[in-house]
N, C-alpha and C positions, 0 to 999 in steps of 0.2 A: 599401422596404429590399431591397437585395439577397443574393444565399444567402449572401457573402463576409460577411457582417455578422452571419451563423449558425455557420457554420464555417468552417474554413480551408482553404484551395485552394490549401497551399504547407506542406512539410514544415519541421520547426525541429530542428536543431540542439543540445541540449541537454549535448554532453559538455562538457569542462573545469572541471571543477567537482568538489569536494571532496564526499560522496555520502553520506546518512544516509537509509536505507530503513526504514521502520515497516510491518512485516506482525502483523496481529492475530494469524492462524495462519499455521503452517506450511504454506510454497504460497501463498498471498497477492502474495508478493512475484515468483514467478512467472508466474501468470497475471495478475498486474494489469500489472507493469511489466517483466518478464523479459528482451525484445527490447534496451529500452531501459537495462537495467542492462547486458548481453553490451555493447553498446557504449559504454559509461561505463568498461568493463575494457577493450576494444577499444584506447582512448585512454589509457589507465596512468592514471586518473582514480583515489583513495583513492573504496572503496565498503565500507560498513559499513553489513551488512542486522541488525534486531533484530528475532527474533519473539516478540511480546507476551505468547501466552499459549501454554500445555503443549498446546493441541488435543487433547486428551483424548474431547473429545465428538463428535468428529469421524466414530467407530468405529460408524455407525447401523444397521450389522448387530451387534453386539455380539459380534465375532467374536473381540477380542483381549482378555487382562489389562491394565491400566488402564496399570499403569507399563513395561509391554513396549512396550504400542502408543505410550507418550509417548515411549520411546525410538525407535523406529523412525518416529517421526514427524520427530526429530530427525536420522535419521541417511540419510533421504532428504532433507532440508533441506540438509543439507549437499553430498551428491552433487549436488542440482540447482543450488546457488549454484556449487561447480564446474564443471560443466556451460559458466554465464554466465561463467566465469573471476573467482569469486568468492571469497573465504577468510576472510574477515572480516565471520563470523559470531556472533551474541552471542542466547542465548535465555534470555528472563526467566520465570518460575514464575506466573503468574497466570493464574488457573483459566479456563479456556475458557467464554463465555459469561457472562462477570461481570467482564469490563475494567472496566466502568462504575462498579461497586462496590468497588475497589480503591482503600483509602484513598491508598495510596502513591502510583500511577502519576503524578500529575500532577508531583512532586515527582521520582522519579526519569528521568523524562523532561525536567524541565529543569536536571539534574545531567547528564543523558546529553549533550545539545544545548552546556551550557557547559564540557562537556572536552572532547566531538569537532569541536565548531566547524565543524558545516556549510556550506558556500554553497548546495547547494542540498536540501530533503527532501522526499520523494516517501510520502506517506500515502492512505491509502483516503479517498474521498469521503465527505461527510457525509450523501450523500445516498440512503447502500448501508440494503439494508434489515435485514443483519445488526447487530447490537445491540452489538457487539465494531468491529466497523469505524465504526460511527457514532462511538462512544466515544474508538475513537484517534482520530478525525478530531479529535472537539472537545477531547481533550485534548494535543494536538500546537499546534493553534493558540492554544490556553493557554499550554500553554509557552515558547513563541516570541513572545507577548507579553510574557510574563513574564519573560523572560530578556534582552527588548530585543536577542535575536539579527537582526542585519542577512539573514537567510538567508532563500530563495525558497522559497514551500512550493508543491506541486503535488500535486495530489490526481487519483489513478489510478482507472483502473473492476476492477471486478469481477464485482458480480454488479448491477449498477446502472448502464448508460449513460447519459452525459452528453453535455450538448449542449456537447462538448469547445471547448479554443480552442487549444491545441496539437496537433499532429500529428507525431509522430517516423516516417517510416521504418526500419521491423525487418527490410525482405526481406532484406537481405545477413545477418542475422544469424537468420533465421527457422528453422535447423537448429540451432541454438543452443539458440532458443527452445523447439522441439520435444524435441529429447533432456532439456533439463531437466524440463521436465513430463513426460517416460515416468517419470520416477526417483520423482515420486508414486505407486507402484502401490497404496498403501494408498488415497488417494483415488480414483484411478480406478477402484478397484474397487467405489465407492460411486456415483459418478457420470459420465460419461462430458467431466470439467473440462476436457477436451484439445481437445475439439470446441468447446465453447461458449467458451471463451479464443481458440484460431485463429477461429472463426467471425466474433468480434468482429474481430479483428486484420486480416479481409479487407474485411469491411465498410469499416472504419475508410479503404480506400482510394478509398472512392467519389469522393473530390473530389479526388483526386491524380494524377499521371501516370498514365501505362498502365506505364510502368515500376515502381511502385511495387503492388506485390501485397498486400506487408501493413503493418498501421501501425497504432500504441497512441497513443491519444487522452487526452491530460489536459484537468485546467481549473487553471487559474491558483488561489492561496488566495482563498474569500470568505471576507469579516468576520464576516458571520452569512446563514443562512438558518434558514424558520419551519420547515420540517421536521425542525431540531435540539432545536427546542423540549419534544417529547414527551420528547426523549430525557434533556436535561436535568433538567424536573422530576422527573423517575422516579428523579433521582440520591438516596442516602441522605441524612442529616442533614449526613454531614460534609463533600458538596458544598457547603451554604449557603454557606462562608466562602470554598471555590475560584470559586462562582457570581460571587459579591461581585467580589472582584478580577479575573475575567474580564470582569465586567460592565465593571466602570470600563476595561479594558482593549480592550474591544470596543466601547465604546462603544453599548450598544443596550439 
């Protein structure tokens, strides 16, 4: 087999397309897909980012009040999807680090998908090791079963590299990229997320031109893998009946 059969050695295209972005927290949807959302706006593309949960727990210096920092979590959310030439933003109340255990989400997630009518939705990997990111992953590909929406789901990196199979070009938009993520300063003052998001983002261009400096790597939706397994059993009681009909829906 050749490397071509590993990843790709040629950039893809992914704007024209009506645009539903699923971030667990706040920030998510800039480090994982940032580059690639600026040019979805680039192209007057409709882009509607949801963030999942209030980020609450995000604050691991314990330096803010609970419902200040949830504001200010939101009101940098917002500056940064500006940033990407963003405005169409929606953030839902579910408690940070307990996506999982949210009876609703599965439900209001495919009330979300059959009013906004995606072509294409860009979600966290299932195979991130945050517990909130796994969550939306399988509950996004619930929904979209579920709803029998025709729409392409792609699942972005964050804090978990994949042996991607798309590869979008961000250089032309890579100051884009950057000013949106300074508008985290609650984050970065936790961790230094600027570095390790461009880091990946240069990496990402090893198989591509020398003109291309930086680039965000997806993978296509899988059906199922076994590393969602954990995640799923750990779900409460009142998964069993969403398991059920996932199951017949996924087949596995």
């Amino acid at each position: 087999m050749t490397e071509d059969q590993f990843i790709p050695f040629h950039t893809t295209d992914l704007t024209g397309k009506r645009v539903l972005v699923l971030a667990p927290h706040p920030d998510d949807e800039t480090f994982g897909c940032g580059g690639t959302l600026a040019l979805h706006a680039e192209a007057v593309d409709p882009v509607r980012v949801v963030i999942l949960t209030n980020g609450a727990k995000g604050d691991m210096s314990g330096r803010y009040d609970r419902n200040d920092y949830i504001a200010i979590r939101q009101q940098e959310t917002l500056a940064a999807c500006a940033c990407l030439g963003i405005s169409d933003v929606i953030f839902w109340p579910y408690e940070d680090r307990e996506l999982a255990d949210s009876a609703t989400v599965d439900s209001e997630l495919a009330a979300l998908i059959d009013e906004y009518a995606p072509e294409l939705i860009y979600a966290p990997s299932p195979l991130e090791f945050h517990p909130d990111h796994r969550a939306a992953a399988y509950f996004t590909q619930a929904a979209i079963k579920l709803c029998q929406m025709d729409a392409a789901l792609i699942f972005y990196e964050v804090g978990q590299p994949l042996q991607v199979d798309i590869l979008v070009d961000i250089t032309g938009v890579l100051d884009k990229k950057k000013q949106a993520i300074q508008q985290y300063k609650s984050q970065l003052e936790e961790r230094p997320y600027d570095d390790f998001s461009l880091a990946l983002n240069r990496f990402r261009s090893l198989t591509l031109s020398r003109d291309v400096t930086h680039a965000e790597g997806f993978i296509r939706s899988m059906d199922w893998h076994p590393l969602l397994e954990p995640a799923v059993n750990g779900y409460r009681s009142w998964g069993k009946k969403l398991g059920a009909a996932v199951k017949r829906c996924l087949k596995f």
